[in-house]
Residue, then its C-alpha position, 0 to 999 in steps of 0.5 A: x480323132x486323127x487323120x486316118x493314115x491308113x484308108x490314106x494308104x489303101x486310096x493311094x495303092x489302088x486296092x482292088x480285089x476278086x474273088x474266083x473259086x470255091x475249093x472242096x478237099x478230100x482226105x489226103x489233100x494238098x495244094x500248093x499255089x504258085x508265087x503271085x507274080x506268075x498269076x498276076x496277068x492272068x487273075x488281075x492284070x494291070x495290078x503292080x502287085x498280087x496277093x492271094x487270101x483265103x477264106x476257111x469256112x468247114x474243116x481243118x488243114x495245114x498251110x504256110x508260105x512254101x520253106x516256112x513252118x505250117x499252122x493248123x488252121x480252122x473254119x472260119x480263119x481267113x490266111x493272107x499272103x501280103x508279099x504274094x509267096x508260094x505258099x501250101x494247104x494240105x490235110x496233114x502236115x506230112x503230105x508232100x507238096x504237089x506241082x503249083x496250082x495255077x489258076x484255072x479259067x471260066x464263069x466266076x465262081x470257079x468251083x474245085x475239088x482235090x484229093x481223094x473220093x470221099x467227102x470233102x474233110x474242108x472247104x475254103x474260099x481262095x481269092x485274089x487282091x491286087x495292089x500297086x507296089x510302086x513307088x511305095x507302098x508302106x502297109x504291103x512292106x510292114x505286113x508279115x508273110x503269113x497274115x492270119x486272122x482267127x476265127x471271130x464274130x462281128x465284122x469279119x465274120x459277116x464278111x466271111x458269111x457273105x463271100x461264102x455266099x455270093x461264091x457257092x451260089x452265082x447271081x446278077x452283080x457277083x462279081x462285083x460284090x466279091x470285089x469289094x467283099x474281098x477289099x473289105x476282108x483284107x482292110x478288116x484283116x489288116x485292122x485287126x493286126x494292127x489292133x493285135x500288135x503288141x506295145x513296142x512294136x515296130x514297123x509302119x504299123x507301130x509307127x501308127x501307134x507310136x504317140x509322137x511317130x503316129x502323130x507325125x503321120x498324120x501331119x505328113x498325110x494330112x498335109x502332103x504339099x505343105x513345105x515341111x521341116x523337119x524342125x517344123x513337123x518336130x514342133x507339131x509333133x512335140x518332140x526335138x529335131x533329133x528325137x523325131x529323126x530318129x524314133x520315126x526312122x527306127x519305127x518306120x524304116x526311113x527319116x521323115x522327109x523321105x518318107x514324105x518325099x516316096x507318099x508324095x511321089x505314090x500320090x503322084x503316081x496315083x493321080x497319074x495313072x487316073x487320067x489326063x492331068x497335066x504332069x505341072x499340075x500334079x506337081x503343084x499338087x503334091x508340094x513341088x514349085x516346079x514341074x522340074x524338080x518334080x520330075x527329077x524326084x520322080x525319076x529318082x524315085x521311080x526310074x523314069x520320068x512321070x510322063x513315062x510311067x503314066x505311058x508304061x502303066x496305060x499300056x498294061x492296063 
């Protein structure tokens, strides 16, 4: 088996999730959610990037990204937005969206009721994940802006059953354990994506599955601080110079060795954001013979120098 690209990925970006209410709707129902960034400081501060995920487990809705075109969606779905977009639910199709729902605070879980007197026509699991999005994230970039698992057995749907759970019922450690329940959700989700992807597809995600593209991949993760070459990660990865320049910039958006150049600088950033390291030892680390020219890559990349941002992210965390 190669080398795993995409728990690489995950590490690197500092996944975290939590989970914080329960919806119970009513007919007619809507609710709508405001872009990510508007939540961010207050549901997961710290986090460069907010996504919002959704776990449907009793009734049937509407939703999509707000200006994008509605999906029926059914209990036991689970409805991502990677790129942290408005994005609605209603009972039918025809509702017109009210004003944002903002995030409400108190004791975890959170439980909410919208719409009418009735009883509740469906009932859903709303959550967040948080994320860094900078200097480069290449999974949130490849993902679509509605990522919508069916309702499935096996590891998804014991994944559902228990946030369902550890949410209706609060106890000693929840909070922890929707932590990572949502962590696992979306690193199940995306599997199954990537899984469902047709031949030919394109994207870092097709790249992963692309033979020579994948291949070179995992040479790039698997060995960041190596001096590559382009002629050299050609070899290795069995096609020419030229094809391997071009195959892996059309799949994944970038010629190899500034893909390599923005992994290094995110493996950087990581190690930066982690503690005290000395600025000259993560540069050794992530392939760079001097803490200069490190720190000139970095700020290209970035905008300012490492010790800078290790500095403006310590202050928002």
């Amino acid at each position: 088996m190669g080398h795993d690209i995409l728990s690489d990925v995950l590490q690197a970006v500092r996944l975290k999730g939590a989970v914080f209410y329960l919806v119970e709707a009513a007919e007619p129902w809507v609710v709508m959610a405001p872009p990510s960034r508007e939540v961010a400081a207050a549901v997961m501060p710290g986090c460069d990037h907010v996504m919002e995920f959704h776990v449907f487990f009793e009734g049937e809705c509407w939703g999509g990204p707000l200006g994008g075109g509605q999906e029926r969606i059914g209990p036991g779905e689970v409805v991502l937005f990677p790129r942290g977009e408005a994005h609605l639910f209603r009972s039918d199709p025809g509702l017109s969206p009210p004003p944002p729902t903002m995030p409400q605070e108190g004791a975890l879980p959170i439980r909410l009721r919208y719409g009418g007197t009735g009883p509740p026509s469906a009932r859903f699991v709303c959550g967040f994940l948080g994320c860094d999005a900078r200097p480069f994230n290449p999974l949130i970039e490849a993902l679509p802006r509605m990522l919508r698992i069916p309702a499935r057995e096996g590891p998804m749907g014991e994944l559902i059953r228990l946030a369902v759970a550890e949410t209706a019922v609060p106890r000693a450690g929840g909070e922890a354990l929707r932590a990572r329940l949502a962590e696992m959700m979306f690193v199940e989700a995306v599997r199954t994506h990537l899984a469902a992807l047709p031949e030919g597809s394109g994207g870092w995600l097709g790249g992963l599955r692309d033979p020579q593209v994948g291949r070179a991949l995992g040479l790039l993760h698997g060995r960041p601080a190596h001096p590559w070459t382009l002629d050299d990660l050609a070899r290795e990865a069995g096609l020419s110079r030229t094809a391997l320049h071009e195959r892996f910039a059309a799949l994944v958006g970038r010629p190899p060795m500034q893909y390599l150049t923005h992994w290094r600088m995110q493996l950087a950033a990581t190690r930066l954001a982690q503690g005290g390291d000395k600025v000259v030892s993560i540069a050794v680390e992530v392939g760079y013979e001097s803490e200069a020219a490190f720190n000139r890559a970095f700020k290209r990349l970035v905008g300012m120098p490492p010790a800078a941002w290790r500095r403006e992210r310590a202050s928002r965390a």
